[in-house]
PDB file with one MODEL, atoms N, CA, C and O in Angstrom:
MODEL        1
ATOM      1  N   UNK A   1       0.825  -1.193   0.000  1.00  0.00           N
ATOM      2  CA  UNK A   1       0.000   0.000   0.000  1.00  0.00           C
ATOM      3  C   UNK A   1       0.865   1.251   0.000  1.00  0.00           C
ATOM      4  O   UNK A   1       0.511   2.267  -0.598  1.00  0.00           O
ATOM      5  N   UNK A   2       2.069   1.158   0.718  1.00  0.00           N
ATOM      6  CA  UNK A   2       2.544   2.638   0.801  1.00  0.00           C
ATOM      7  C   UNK A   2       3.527   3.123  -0.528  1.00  0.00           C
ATOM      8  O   UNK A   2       3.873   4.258  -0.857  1.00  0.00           O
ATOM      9  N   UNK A   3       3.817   1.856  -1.121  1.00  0.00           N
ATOM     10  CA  UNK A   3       4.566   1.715  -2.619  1.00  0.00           C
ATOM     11  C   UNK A   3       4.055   2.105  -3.587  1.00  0.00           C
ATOM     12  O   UNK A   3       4.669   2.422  -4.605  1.00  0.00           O
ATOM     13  N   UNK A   4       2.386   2.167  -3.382  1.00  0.00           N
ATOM     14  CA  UNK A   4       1.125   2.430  -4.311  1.00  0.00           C
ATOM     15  C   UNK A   4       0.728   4.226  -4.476  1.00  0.00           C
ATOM     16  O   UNK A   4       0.341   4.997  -5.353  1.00  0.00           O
ATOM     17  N   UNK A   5       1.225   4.269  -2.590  1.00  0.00           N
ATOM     18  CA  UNK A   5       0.978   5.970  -2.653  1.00  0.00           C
ATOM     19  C   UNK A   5       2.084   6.841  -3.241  1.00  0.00           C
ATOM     20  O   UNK A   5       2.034   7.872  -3.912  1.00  0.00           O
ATOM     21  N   UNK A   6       3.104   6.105  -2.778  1.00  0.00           N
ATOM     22  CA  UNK A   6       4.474   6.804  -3.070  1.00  0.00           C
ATOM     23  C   UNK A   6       4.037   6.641  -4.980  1.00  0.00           C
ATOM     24  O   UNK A   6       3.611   7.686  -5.471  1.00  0.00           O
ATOM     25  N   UNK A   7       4.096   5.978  -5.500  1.00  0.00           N
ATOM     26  CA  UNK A   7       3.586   5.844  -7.179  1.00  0.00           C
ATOM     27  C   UNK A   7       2.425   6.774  -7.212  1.00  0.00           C
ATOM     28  O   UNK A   7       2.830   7.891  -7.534  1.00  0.00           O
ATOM     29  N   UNK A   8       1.662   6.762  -7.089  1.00  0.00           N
ATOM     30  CA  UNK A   8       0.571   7.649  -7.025  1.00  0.00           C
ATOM     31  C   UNK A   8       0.951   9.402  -7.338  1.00  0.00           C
ATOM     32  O   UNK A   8       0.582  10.209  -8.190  1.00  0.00           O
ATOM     33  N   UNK A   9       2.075   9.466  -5.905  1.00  0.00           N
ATOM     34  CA  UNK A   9       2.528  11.032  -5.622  1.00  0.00           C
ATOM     35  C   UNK A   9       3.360  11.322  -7.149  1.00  0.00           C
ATOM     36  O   UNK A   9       3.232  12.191  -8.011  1.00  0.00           O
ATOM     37  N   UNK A  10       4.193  10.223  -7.009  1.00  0.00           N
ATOM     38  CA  UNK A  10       4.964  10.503  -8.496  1.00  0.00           C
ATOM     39  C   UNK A  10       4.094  10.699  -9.628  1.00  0.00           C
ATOM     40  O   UNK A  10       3.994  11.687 -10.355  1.00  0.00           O
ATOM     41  N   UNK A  11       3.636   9.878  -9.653  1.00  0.00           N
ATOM     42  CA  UNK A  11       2.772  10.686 -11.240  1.00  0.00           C
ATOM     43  C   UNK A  11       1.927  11.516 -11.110  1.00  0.00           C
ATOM     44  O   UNK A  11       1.386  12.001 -12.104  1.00  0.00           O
ATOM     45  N   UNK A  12       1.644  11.840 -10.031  1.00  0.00           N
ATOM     46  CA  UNK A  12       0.672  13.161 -10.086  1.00  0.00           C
ATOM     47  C   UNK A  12       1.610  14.375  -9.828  1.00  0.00           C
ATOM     48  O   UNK A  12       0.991  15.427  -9.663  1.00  0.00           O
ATOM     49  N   UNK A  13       3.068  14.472  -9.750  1.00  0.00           N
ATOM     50  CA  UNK A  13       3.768  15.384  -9.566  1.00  0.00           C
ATOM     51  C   UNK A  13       4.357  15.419 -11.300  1.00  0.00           C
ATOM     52  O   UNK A  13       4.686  16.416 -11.942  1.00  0.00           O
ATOM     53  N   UNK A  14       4.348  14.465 -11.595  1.00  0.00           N
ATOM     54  CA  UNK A  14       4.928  14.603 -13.276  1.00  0.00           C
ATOM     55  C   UNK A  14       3.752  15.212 -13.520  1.00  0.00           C
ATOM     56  O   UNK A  14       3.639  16.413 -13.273  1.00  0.00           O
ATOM     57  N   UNK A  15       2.718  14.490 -14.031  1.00  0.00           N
ATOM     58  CA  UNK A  15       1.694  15.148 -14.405  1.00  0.00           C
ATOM     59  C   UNK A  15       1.538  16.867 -14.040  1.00  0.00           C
ATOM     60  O   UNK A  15       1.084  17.698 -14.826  1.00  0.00           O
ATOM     61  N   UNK A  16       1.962  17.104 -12.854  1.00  0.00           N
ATOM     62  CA  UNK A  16       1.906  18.609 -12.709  1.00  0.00           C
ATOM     63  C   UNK A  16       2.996  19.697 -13.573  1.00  0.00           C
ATOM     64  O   UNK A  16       2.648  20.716 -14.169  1.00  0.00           O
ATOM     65  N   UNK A  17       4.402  19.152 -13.443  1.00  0.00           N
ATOM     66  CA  UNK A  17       5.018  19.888 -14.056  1.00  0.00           C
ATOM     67  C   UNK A  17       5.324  19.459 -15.530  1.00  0.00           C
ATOM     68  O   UNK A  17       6.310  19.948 -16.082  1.00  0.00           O
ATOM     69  N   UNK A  18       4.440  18.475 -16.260  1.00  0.00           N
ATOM     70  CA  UNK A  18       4.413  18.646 -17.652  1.00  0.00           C
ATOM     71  C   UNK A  18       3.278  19.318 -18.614  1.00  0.00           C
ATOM     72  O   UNK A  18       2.965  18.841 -19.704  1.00  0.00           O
ATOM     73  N   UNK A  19       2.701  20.511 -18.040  1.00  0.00           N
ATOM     74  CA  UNK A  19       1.685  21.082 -18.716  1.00  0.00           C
ATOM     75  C   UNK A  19       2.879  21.861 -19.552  1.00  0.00           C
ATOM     76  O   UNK A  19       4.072  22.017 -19.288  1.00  0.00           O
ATOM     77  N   UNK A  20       1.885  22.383 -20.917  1.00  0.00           N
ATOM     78  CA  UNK A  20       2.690  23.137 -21.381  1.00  0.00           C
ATOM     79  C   UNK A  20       2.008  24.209 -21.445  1.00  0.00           C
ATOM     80  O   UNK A  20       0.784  24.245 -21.326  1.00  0.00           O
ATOM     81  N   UNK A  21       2.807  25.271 -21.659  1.00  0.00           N
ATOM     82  CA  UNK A  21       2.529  26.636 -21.782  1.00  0.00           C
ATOM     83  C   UNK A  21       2.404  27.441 -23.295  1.00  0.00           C
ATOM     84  O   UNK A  21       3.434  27.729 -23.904  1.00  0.00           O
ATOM     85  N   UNK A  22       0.841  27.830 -23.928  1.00  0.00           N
ATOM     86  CA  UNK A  22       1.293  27.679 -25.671  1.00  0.00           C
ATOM     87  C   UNK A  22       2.352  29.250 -25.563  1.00  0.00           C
ATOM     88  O   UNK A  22       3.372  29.295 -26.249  1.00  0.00           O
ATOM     89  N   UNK A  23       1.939  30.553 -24.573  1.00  0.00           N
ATOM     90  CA  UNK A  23       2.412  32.024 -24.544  1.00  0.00           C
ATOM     91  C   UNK A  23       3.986  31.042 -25.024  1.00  0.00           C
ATOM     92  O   UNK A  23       3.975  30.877 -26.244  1.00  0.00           O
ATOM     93  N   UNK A  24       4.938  30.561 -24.521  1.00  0.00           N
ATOM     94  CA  UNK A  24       6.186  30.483 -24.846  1.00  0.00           C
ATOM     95  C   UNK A  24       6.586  29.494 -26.096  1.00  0.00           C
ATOM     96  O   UNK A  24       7.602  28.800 -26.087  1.00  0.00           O
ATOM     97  N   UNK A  25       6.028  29.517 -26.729  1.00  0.00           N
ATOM     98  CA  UNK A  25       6.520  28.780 -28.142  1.00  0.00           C
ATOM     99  C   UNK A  25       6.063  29.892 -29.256  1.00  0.00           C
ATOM    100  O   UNK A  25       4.991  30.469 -29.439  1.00  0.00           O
ATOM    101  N   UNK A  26       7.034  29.936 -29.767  1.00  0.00           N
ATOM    102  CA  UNK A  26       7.409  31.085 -31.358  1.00  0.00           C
ATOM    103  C   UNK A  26       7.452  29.876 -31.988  1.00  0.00           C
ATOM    104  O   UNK A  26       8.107  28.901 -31.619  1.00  0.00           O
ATOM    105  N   UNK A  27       6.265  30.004 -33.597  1.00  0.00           N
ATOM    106  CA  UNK A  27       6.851  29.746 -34.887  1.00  0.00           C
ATOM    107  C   UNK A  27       7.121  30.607 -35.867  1.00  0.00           C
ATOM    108  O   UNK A  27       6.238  31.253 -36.432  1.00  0.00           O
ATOM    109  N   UNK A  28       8.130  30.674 -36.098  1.00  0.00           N
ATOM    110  CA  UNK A  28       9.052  32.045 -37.001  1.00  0.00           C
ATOM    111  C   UNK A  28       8.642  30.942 -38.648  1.00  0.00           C
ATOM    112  O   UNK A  28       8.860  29.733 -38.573  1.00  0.00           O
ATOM    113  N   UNK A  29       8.176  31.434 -39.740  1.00  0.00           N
ATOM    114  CA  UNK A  29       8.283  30.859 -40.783  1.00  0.00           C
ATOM    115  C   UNK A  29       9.223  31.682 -41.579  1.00  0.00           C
ATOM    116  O   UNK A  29       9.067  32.897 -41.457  1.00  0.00           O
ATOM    117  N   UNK A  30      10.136  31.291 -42.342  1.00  0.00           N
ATOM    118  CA  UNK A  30      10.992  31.929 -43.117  1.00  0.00           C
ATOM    119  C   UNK A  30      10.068  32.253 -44.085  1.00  0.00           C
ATOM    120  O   UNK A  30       8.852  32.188 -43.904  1.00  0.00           O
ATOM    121  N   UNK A  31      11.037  32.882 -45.943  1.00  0.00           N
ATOM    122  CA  UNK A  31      10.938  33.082 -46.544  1.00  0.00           C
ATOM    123  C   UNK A  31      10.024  32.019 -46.880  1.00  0.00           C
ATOM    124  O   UNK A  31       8.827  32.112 -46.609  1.00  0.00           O
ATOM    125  N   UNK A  32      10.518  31.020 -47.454  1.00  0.00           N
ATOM    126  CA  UNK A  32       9.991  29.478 -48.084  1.00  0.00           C
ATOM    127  C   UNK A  32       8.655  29.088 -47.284  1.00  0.00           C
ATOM    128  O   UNK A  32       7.804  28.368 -47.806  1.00  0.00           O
ATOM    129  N   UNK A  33       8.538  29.535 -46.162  1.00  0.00           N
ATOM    130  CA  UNK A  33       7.333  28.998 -45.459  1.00  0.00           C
ATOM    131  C   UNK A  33       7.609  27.714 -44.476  1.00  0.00           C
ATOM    132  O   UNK A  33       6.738  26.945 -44.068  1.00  0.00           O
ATOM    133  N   UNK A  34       9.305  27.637 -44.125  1.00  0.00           N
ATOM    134  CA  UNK A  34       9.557  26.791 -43.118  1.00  0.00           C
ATOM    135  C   UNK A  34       9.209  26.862 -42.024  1.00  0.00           C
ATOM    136  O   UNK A  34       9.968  27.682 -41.507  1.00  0.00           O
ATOM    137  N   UNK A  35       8.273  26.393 -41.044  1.00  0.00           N
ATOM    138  CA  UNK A  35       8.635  26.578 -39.649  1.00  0.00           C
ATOM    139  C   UNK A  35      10.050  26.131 -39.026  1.00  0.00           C
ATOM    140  O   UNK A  35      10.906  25.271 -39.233  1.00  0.00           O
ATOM    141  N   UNK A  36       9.802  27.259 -38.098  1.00  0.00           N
ATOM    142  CA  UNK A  36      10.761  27.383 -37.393  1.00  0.00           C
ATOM    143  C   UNK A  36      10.359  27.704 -35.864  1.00  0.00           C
ATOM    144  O   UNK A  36       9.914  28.802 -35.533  1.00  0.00           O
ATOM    145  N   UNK A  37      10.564  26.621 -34.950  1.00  0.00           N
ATOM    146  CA  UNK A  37      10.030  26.676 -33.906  1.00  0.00           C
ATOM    147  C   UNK A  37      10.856  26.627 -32.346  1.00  0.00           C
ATOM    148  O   UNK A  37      11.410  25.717 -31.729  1.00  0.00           O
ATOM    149  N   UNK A  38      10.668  27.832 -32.116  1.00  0.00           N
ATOM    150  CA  UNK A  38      11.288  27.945 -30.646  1.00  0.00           C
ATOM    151  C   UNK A  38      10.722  27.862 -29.321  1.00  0.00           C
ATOM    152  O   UNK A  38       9.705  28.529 -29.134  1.00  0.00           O
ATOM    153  N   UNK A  39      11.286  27.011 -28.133  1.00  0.00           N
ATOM    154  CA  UNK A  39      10.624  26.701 -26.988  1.00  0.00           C
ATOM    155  C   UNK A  39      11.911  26.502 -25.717  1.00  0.00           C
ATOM    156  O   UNK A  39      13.044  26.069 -25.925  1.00  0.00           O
ATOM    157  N   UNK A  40      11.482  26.846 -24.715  1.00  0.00           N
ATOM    158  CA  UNK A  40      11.978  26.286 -23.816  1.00  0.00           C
ATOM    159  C   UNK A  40      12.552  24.770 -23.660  1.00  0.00           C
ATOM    160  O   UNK A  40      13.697  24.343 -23.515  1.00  0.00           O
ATOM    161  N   UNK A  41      11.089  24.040 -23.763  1.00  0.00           N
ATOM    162  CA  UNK A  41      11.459  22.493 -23.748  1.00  0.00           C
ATOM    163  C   UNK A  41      11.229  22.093 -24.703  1.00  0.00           C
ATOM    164  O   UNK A  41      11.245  22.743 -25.748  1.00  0.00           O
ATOM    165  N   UNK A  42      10.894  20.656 -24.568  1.00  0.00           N
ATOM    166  CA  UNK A  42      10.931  19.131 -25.771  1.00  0.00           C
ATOM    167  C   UNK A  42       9.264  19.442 -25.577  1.00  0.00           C
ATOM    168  O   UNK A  42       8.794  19.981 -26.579  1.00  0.00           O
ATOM    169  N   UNK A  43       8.492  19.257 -24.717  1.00  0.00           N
ATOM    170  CA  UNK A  43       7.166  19.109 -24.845  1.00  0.00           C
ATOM    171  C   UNK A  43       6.422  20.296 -25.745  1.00  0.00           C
ATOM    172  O   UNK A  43       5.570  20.044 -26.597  1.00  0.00           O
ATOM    173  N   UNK A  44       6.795  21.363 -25.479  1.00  0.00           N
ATOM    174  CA  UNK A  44       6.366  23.035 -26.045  1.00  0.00           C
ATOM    175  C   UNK A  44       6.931  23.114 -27.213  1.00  0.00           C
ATOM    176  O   UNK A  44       6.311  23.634 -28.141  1.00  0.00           O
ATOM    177  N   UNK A  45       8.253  22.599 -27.395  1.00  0.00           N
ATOM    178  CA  UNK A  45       8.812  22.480 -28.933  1.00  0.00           C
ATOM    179  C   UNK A  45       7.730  21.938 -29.800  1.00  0.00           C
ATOM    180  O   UNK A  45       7.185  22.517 -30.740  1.00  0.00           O
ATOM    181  N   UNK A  46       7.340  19.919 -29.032  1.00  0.00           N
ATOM    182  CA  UNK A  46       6.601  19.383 -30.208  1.00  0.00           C
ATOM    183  C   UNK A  46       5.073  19.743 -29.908  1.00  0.00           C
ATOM    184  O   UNK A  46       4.180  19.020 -30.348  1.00  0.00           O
ATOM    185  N   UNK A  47       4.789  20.922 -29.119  1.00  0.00           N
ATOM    186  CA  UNK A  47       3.150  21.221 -29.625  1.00  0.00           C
ATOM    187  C   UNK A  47       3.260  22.333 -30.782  1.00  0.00           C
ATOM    188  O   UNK A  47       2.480  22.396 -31.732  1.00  0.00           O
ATOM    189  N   UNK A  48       4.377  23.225 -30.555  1.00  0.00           N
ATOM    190  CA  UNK A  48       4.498  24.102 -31.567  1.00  0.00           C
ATOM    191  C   UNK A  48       4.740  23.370 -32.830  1.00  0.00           C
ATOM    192  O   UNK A  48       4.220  24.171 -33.607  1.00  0.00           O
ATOM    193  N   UNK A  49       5.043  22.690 -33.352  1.00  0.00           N
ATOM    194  CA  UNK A  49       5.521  21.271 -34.366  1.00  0.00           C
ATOM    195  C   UNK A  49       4.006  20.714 -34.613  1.00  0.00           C
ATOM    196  O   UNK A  49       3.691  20.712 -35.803  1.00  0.00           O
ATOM    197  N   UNK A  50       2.985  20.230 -33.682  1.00  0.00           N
ATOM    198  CA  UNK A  50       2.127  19.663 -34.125  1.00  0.00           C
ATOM    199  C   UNK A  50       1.172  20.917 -34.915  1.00  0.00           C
ATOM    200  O   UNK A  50       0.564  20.922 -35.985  1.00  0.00           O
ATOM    201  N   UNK A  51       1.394  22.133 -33.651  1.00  0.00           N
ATOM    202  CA  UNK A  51       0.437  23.626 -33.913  1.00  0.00           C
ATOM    203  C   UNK A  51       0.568  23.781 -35.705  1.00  0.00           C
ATOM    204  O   UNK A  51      -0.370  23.831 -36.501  1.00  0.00           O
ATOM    205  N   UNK A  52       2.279  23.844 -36.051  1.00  0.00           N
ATOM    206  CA  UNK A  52       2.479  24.032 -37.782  1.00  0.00           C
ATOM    207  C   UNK A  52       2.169  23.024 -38.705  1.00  0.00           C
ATOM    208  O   UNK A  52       1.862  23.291 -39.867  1.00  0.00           O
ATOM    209  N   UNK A  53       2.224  21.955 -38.291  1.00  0.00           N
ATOM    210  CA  UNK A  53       1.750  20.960 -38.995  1.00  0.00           C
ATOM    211  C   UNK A  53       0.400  21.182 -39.240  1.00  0.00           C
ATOM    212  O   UNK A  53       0.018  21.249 -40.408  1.00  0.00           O
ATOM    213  N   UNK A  54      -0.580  21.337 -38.082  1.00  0.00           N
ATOM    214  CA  UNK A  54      -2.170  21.577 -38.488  1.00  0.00           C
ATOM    215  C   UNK A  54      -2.012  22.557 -39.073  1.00  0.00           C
ATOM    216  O   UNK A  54      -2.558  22.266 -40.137  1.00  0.00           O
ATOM    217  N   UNK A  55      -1.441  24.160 -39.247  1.00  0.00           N
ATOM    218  CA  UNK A  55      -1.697  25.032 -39.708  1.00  0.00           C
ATOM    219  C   UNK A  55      -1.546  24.653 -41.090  1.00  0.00           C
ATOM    220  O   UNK A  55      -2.499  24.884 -41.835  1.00  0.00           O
ATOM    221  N   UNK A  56      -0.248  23.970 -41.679  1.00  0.00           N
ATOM    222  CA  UNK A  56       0.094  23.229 -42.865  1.00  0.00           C
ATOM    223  C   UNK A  56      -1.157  22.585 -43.740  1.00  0.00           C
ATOM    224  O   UNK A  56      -1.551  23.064 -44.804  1.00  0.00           O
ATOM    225  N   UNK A  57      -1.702  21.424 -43.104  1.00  0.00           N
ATOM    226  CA  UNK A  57      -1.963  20.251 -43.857  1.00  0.00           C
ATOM    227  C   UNK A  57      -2.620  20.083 -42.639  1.00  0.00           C
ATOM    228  O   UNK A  57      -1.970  19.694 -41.669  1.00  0.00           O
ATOM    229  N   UNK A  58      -4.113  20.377 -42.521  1.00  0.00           N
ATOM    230  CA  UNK A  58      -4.991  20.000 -41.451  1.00  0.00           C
ATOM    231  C   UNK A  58      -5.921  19.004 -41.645  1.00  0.00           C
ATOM    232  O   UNK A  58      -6.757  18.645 -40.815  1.00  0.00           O
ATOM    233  N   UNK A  59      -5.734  18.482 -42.956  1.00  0.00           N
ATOM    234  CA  UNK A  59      -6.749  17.945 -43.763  1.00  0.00           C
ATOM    235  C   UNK A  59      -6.326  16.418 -43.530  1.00  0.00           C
ATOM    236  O   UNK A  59      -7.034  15.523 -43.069  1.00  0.00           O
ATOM    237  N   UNK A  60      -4.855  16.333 -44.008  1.00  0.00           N
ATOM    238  CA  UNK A  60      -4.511  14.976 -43.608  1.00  0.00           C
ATOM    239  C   UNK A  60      -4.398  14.635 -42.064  1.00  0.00           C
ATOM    240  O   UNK A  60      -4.788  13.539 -41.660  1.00  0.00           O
ATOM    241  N   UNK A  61      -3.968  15.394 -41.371  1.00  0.00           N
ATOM    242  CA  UNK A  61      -3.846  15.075 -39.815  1.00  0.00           C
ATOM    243  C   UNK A  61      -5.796  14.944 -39.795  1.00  0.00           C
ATOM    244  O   UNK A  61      -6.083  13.844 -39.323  1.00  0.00           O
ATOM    245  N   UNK A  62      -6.511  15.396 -40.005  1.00  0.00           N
ATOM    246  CA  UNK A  62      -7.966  14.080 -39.902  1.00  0.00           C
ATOM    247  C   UNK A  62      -7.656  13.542 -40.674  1.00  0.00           C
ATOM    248  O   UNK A  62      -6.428  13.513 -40.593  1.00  0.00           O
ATOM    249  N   UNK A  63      -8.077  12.836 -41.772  1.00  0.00           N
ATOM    250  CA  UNK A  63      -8.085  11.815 -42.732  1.00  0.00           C
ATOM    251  C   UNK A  63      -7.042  10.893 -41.438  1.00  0.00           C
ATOM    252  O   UNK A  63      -7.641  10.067 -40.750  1.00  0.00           O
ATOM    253  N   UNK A  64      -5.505  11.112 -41.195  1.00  0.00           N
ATOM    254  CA  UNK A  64      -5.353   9.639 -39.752  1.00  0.00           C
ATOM    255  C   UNK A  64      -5.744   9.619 -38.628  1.00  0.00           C
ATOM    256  O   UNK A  64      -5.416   8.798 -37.771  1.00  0.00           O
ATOM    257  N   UNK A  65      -6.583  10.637 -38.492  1.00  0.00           N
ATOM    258  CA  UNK A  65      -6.597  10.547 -37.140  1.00  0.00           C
ATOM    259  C   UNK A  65      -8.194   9.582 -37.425  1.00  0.00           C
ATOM    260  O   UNK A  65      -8.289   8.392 -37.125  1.00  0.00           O
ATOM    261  N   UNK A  66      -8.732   9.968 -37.720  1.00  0.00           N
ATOM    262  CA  UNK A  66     -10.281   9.304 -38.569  1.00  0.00           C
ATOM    263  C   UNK A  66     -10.334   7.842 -38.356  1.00  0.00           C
ATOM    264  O   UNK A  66     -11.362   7.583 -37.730  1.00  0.00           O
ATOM    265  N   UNK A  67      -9.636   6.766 -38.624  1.00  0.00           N
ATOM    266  CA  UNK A  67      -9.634   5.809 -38.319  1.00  0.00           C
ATOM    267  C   UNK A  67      -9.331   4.713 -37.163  1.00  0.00           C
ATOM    268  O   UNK A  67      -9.503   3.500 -37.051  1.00  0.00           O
ATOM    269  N   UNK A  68      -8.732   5.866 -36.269  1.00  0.00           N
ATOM    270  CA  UNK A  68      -8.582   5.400 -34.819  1.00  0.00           C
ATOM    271  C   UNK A  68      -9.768   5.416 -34.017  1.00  0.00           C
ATOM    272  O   UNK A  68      -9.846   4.606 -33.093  1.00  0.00           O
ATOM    273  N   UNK A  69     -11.189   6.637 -34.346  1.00  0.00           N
ATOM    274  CA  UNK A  69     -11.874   6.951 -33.366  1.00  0.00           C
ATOM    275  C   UNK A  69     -13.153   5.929 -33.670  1.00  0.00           C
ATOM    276  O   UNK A  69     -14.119   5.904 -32.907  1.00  0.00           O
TER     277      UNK A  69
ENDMDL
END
């Protein structure tokens, strides 16, 4: 039981400090229309990454997502 709480505390403490924040992620697109994406971390990096991708090609991100639900 106390192995269960101690597990418990841990993931509810990850869970706390992995929200992300969208205010701190820049996508800079160049000339060409590259993103270019700046963040603090790995998590805020790849929402800004998923954010350009939908802005990109929103059409295919449904069309896969479509067959999972």
């Amino acid at each position: 039981m106390r192995s269960f709480a101690f597990l418990l505390l841990l993931l509810s403490c990850s869970t706390l400090f992995a929200q992300i924040d969208p205010k701190r992620v820049t996508i800079a697109r160049d000339s060409f229309g590259v993103p270019h994406i700046f963040a603090p971390t790995d998590p805020e990096v790849s929402y800004g990454l998923a954010w350009a991708h939908a802005e990109d090609d929103f059409k295919s991100l449904q069309m896969v997502a479509l067959p999972s639900k």
